[in-house]
Every structure is written in structure tokens, then in C-alpha cells.
PyMOL Python script that loads the backbone (N, CA, C, O; Angstrom):
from pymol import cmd

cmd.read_pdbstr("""\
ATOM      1  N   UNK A   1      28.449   4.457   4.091  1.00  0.00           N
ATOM      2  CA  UNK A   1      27.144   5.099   4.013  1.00  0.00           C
ATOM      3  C   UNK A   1      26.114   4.231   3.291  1.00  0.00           C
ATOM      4  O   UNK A   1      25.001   4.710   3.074  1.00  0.00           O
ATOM      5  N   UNK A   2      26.410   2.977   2.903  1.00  0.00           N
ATOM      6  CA  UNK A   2      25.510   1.877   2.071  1.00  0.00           C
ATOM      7  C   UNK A   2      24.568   1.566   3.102  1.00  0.00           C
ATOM      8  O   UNK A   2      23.426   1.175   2.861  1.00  0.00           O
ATOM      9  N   UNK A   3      24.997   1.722   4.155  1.00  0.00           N
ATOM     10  CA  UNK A   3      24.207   0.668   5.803  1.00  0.00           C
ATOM     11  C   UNK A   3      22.799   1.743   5.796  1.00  0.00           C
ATOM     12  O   UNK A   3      21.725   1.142   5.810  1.00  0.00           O
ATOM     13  N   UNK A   4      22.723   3.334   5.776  1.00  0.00           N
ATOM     14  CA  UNK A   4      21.349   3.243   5.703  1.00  0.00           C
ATOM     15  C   UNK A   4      20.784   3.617   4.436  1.00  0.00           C
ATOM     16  O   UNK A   4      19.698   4.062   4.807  1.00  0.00           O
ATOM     17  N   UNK A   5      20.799   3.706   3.449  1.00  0.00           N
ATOM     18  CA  UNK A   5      20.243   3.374   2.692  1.00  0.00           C
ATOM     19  C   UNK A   5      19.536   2.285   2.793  1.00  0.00           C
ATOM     20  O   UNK A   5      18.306   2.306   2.843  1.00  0.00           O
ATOM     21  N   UNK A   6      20.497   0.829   2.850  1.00  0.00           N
ATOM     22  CA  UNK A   6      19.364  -0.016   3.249  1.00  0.00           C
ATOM     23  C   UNK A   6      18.728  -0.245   4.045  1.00  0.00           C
ATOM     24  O   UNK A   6      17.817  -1.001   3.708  1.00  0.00           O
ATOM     25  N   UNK A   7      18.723   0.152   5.428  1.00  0.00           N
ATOM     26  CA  UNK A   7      18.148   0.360   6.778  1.00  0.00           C
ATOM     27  C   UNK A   7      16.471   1.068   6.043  1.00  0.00           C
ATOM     28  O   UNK A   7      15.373   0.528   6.178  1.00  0.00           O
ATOM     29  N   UNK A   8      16.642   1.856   5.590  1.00  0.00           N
ATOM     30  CA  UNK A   8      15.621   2.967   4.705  1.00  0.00           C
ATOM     31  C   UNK A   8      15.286   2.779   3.623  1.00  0.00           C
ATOM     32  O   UNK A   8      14.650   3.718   3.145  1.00  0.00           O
ATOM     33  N   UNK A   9      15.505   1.559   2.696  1.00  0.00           N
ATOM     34  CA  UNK A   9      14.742   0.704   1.935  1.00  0.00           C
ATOM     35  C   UNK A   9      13.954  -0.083   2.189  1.00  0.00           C
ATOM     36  O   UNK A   9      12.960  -0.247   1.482  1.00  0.00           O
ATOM     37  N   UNK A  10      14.274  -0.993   3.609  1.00  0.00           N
ATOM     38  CA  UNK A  10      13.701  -1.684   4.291  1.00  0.00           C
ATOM     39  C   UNK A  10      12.656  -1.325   5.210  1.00  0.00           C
ATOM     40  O   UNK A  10      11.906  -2.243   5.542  1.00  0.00           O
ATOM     41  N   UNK A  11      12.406   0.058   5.793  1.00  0.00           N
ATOM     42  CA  UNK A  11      11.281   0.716   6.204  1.00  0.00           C
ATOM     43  C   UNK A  11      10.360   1.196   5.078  1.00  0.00           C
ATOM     44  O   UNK A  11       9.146   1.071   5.240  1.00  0.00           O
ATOM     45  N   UNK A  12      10.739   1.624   4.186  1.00  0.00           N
ATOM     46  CA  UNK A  12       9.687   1.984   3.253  1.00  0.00           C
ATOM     47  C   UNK A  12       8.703   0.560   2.416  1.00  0.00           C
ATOM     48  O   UNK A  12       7.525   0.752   2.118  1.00  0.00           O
ATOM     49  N   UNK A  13       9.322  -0.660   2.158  1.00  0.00           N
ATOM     50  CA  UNK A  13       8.575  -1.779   2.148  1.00  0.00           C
ATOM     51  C   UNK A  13       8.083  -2.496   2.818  1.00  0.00           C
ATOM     52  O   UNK A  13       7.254  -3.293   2.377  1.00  0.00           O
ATOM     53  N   UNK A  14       8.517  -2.444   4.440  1.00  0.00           N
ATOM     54  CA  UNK A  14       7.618  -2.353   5.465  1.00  0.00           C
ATOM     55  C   UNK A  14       6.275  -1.956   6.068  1.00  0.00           C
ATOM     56  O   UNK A  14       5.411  -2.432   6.804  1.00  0.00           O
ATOM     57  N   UNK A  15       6.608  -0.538   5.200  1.00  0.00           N
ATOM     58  CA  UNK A  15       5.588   0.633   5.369  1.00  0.00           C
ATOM     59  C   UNK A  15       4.334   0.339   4.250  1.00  0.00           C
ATOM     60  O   UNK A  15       3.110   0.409   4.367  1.00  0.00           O
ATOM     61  N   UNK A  16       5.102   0.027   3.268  1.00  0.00           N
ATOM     62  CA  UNK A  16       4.288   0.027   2.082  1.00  0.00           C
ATOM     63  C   UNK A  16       3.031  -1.481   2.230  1.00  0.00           C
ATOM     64  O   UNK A  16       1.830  -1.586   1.981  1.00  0.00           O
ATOM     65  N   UNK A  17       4.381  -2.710   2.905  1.00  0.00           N
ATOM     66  CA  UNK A  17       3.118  -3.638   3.108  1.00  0.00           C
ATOM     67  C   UNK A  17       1.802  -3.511   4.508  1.00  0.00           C
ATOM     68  O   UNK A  17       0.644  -3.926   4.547  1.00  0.00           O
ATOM     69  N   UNK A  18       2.558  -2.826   5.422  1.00  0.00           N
ATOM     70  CA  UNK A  18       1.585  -2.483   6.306  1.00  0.00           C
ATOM     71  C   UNK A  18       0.183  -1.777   5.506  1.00  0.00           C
ATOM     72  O   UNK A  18      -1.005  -2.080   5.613  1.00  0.00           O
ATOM     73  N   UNK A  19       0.917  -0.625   4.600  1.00  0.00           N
ATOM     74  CA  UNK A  19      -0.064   0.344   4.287  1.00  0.00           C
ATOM     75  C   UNK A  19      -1.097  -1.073   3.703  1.00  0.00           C
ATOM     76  O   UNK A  19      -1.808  -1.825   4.370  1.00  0.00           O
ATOM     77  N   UNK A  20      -0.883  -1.056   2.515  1.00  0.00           N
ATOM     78  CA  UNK A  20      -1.178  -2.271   1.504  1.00  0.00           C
ATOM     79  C   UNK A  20      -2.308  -3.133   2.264  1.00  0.00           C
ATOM     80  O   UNK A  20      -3.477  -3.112   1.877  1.00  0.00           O
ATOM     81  N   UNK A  21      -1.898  -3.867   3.331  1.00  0.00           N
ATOM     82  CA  UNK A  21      -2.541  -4.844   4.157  1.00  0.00           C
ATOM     83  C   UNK A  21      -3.927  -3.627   4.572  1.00  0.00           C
ATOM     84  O   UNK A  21      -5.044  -3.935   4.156  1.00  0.00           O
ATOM     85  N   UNK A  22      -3.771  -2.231   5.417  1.00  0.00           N
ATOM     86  CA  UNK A  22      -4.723  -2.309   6.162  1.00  0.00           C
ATOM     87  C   UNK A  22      -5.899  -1.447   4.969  1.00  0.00           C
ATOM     88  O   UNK A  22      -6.861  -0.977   5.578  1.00  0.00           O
ATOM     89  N   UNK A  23      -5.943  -1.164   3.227  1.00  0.00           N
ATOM     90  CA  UNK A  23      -5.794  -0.844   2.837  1.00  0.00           C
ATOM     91  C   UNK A  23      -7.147  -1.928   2.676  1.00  0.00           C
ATOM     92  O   UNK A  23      -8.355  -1.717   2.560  1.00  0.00           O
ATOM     93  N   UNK A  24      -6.427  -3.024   2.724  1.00  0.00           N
ATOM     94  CA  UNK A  24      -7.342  -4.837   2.471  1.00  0.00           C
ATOM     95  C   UNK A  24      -8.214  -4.848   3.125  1.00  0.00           C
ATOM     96  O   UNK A  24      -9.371  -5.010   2.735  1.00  0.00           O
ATOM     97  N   UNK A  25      -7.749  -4.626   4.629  1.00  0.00           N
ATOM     98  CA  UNK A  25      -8.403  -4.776   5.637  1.00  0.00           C
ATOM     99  C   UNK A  25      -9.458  -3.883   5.737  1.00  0.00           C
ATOM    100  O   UNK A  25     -10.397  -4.185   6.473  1.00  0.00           O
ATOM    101  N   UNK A  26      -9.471  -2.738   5.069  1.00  0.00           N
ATOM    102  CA  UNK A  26     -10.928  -1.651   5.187  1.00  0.00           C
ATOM    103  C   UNK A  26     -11.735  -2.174   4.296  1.00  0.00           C
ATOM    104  O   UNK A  26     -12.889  -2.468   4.610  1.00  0.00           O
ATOM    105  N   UNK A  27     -11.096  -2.435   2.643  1.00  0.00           N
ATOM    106  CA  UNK A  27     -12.195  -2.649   1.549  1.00  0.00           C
ATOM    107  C   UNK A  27     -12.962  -4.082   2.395  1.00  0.00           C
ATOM    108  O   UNK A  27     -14.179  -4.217   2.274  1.00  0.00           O
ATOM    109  N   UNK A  28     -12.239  -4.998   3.148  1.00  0.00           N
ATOM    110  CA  UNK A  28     -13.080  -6.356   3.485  1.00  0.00           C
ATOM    111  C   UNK A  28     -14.236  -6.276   4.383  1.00  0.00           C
ATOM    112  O   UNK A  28     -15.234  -6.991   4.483  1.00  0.00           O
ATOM    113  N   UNK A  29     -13.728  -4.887   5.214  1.00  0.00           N
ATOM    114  CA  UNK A  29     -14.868  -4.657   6.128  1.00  0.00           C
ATOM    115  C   UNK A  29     -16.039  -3.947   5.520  1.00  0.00           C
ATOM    116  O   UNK A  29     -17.166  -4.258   5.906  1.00  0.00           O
ATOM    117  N   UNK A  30     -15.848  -2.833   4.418  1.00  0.00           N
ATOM    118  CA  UNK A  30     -16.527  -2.386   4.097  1.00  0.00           C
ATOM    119  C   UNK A  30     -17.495  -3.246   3.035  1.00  0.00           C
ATOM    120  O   UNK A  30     -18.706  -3.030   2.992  1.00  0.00           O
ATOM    121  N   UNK A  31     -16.861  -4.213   2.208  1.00  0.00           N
ATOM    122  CA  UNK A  31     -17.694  -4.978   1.927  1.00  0.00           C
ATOM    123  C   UNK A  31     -18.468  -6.166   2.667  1.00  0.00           C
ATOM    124  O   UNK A  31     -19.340  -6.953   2.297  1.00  0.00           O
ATOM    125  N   UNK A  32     -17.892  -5.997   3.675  1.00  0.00           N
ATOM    126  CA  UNK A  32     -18.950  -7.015   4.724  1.00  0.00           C
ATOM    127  C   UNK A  32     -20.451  -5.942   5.537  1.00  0.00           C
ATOM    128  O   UNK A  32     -21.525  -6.334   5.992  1.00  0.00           O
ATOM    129  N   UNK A  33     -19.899  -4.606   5.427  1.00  0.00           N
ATOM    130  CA  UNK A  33     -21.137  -3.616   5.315  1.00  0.00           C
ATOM    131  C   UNK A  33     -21.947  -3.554   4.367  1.00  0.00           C
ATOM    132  O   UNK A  33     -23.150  -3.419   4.587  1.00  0.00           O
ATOM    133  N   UNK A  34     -21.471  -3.636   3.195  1.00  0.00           N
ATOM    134  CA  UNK A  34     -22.236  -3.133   1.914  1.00  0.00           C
ATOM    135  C   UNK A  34     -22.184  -4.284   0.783  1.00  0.00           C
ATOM    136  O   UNK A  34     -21.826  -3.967  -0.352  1.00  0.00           O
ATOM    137  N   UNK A  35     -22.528  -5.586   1.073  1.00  0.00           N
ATOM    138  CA  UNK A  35     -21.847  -6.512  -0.357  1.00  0.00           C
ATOM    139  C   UNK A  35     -22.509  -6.124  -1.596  1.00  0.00           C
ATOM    140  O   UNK A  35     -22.005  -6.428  -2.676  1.00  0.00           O
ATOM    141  N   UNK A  36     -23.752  -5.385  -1.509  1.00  0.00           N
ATOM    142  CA  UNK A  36     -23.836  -4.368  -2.605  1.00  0.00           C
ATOM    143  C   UNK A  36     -23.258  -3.761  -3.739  1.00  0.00           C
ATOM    144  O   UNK A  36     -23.520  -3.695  -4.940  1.00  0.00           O
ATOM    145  N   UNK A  37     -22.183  -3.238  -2.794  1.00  0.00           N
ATOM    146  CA  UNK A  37     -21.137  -2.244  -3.666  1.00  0.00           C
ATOM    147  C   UNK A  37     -19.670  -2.656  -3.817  1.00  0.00           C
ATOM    148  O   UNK A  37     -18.879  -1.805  -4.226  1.00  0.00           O
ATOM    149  N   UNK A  38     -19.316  -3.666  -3.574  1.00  0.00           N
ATOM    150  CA  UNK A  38     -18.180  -4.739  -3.492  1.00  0.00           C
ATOM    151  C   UNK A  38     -17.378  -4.375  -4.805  1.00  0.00           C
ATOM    152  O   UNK A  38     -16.149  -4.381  -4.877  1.00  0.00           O
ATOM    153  N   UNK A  39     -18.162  -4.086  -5.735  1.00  0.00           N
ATOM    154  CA  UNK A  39     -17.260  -3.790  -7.208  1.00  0.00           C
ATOM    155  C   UNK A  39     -16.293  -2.631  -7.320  1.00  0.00           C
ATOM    156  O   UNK A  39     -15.182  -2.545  -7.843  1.00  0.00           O
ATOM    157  N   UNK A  40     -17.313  -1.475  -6.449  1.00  0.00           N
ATOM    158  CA  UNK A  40     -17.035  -0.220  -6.762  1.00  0.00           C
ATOM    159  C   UNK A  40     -15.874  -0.107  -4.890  1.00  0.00           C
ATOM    160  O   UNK A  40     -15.016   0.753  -4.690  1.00  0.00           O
ATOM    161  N   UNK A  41     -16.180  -0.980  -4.101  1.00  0.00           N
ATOM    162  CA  UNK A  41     -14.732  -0.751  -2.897  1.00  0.00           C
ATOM    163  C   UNK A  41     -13.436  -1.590  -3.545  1.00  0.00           C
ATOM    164  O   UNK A  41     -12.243  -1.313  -3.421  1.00  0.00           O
ATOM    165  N   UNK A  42     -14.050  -2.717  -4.281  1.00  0.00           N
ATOM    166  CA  UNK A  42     -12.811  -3.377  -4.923  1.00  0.00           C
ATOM    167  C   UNK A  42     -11.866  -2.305  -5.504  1.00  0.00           C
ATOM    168  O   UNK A  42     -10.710  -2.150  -5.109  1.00  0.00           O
ATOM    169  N   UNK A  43     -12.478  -1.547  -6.519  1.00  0.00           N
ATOM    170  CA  UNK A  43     -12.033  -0.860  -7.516  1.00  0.00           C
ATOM    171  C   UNK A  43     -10.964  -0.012  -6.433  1.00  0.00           C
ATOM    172  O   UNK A  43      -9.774   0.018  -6.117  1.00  0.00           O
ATOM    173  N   UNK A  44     -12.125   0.570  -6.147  1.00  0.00           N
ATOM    174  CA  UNK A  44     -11.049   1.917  -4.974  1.00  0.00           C
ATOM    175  C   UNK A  44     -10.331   1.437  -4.390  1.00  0.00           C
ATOM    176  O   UNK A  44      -9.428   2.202  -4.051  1.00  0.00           O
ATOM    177  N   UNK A  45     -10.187  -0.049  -3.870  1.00  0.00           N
ATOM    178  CA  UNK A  45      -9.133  -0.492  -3.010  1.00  0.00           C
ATOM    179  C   UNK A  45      -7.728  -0.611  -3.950  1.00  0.00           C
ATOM    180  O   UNK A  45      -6.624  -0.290  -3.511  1.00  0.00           O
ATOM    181  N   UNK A  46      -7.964  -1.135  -5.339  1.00  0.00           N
ATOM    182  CA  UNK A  46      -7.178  -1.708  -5.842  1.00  0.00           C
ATOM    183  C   UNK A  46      -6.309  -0.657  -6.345  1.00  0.00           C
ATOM    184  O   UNK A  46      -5.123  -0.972  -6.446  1.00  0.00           O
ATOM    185  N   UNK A  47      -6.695   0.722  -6.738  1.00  0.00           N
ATOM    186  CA  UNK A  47      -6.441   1.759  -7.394  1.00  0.00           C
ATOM    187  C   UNK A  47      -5.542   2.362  -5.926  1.00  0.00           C
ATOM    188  O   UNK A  47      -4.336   2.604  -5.958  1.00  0.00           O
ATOM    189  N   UNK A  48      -6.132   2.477  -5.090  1.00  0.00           N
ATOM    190  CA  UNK A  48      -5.347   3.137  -3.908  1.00  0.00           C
ATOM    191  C   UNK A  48      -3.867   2.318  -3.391  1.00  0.00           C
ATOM    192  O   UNK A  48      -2.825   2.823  -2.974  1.00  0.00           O
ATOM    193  N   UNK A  49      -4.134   1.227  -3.546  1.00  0.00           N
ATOM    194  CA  UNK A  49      -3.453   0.461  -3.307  1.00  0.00           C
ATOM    195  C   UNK A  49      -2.056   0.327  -4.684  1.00  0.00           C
ATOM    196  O   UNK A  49      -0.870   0.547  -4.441  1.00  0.00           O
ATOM    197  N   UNK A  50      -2.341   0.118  -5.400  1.00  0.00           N
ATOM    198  CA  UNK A  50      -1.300   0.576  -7.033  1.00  0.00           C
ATOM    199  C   UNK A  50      -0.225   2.118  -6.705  1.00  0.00           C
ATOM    200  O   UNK A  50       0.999   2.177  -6.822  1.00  0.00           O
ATOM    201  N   UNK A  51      -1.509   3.629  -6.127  1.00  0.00           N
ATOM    202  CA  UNK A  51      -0.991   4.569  -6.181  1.00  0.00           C
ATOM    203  C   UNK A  51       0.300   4.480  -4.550  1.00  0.00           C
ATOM    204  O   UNK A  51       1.378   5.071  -4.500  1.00  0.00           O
ATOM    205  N   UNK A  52      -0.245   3.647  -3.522  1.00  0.00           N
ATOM    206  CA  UNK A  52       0.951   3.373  -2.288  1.00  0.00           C
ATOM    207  C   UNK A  52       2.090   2.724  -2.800  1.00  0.00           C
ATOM    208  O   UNK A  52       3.209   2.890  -2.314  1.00  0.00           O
ATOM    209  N   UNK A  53       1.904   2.145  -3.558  1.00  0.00           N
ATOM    210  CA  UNK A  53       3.136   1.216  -4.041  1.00  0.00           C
ATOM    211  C   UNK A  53       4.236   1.994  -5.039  1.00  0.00           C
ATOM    212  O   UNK A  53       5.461   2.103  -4.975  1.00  0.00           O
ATOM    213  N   UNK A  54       3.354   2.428  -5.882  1.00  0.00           N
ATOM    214  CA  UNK A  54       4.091   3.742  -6.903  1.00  0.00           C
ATOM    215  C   UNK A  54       4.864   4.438  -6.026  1.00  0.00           C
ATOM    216  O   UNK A  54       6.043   4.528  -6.368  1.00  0.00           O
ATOM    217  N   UNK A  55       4.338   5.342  -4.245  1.00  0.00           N
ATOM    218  CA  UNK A  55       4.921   6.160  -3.874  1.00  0.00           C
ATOM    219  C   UNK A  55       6.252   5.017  -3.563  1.00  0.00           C
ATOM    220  O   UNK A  55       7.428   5.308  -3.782  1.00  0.00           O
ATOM    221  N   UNK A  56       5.914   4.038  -3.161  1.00  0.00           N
ATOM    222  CA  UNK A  56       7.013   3.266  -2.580  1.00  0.00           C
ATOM    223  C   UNK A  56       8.707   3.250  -3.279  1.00  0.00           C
ATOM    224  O   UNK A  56       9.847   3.431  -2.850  1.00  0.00           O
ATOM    225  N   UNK A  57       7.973   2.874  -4.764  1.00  0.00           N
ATOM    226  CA  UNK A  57       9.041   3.015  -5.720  1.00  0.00           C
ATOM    227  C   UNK A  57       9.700   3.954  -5.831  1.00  0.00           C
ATOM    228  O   UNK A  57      10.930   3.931  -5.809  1.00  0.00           O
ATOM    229  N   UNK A  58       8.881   5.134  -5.995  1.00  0.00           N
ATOM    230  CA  UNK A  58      10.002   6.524  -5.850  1.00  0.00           C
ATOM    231  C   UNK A  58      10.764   6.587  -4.645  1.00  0.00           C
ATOM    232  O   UNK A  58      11.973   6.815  -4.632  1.00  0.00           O
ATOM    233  N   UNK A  59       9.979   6.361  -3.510  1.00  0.00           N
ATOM    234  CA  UNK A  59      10.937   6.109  -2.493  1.00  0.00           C
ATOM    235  C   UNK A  59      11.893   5.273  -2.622  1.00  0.00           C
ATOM    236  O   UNK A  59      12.879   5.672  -2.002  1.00  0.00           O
ATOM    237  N   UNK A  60      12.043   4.403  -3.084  1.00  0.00           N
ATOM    238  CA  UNK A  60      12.983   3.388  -3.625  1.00  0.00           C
ATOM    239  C   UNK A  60      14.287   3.824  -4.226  1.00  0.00           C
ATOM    240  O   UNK A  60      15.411   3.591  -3.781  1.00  0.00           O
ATOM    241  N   UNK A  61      13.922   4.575  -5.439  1.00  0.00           N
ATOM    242  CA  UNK A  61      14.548   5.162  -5.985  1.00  0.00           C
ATOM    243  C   UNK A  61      15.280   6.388  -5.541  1.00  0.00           C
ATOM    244  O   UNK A  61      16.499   6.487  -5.406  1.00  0.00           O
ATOM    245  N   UNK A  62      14.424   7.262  -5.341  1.00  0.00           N
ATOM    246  CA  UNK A  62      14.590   8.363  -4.275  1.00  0.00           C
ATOM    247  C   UNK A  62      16.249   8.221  -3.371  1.00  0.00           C
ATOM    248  O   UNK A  62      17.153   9.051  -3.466  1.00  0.00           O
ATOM    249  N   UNK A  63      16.277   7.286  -2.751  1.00  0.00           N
ATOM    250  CA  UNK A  63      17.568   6.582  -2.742  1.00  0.00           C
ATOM    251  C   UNK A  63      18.719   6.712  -2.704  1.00  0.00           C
ATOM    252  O   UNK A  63      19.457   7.421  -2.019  1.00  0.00           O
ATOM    253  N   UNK A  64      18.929   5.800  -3.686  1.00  0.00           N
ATOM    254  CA  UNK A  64      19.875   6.022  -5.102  1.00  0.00           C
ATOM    255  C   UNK A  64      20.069   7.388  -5.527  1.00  0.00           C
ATOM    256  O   UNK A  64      20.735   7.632  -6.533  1.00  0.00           O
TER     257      UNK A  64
END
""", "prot")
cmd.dss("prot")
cmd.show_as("cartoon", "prot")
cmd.util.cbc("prot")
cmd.orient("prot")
């Protein structure tokens, strides 16, 4: 029963870098809309991006 566990560790960091990436991919567009406010999409990107990864970990754990 070890085989999916890791099968299902390996989708959730999958998941997590997909998320992560398109996560990038909005704050870049949106600051190519607004370079204005670049501080305040940074922020939100970076913060949203921290809280996907957190879920990741519990999933991680979750696990185990």
C-alpha cells in the first residue's frame, strides 16, 4: 500500500506547481495591465501563493 501514497504525493506537487506557476502567470499579466499597482499584485500573488503551498503540505502530510 506504499505505491499510492506515493502515486498521491506526486499529484499533489504537481498540482501545487501548476497551481503556483499560473498563480505567476496572472500577477505578470496583471501587472503588464496595471504597472501602477505591481506592489500591491506582487503582494497578493506572493501571499496566495505561500497559502497553496501550505495546503500542499497538509496534503503531504495528510498522508502519512
Amino acid at each position: 500500500m506504499e505505491i499510492p501514497k506515493i502515486v498521491g504525493a506526486g499529484l499533489v506537487i504537481i498540482g501545487t506547481g501548476i497551481g503556483i506557476g499560473l498563480i505567476g502567470r496572472g500577477a505578470m499579466d496583471a501587472i503588464g495591465r496595471q504597472p501602477d499597482a505591481s506592489n500591491k499584485i506582487l503582494v497578493a500573488a506572493i501571499v496566495i501563493a505561500a497559502l497553496v503551498e501550505g495546503i500542499a503540505f497538509a496534503a503531504l502530510f495528510a498522508v502519512n
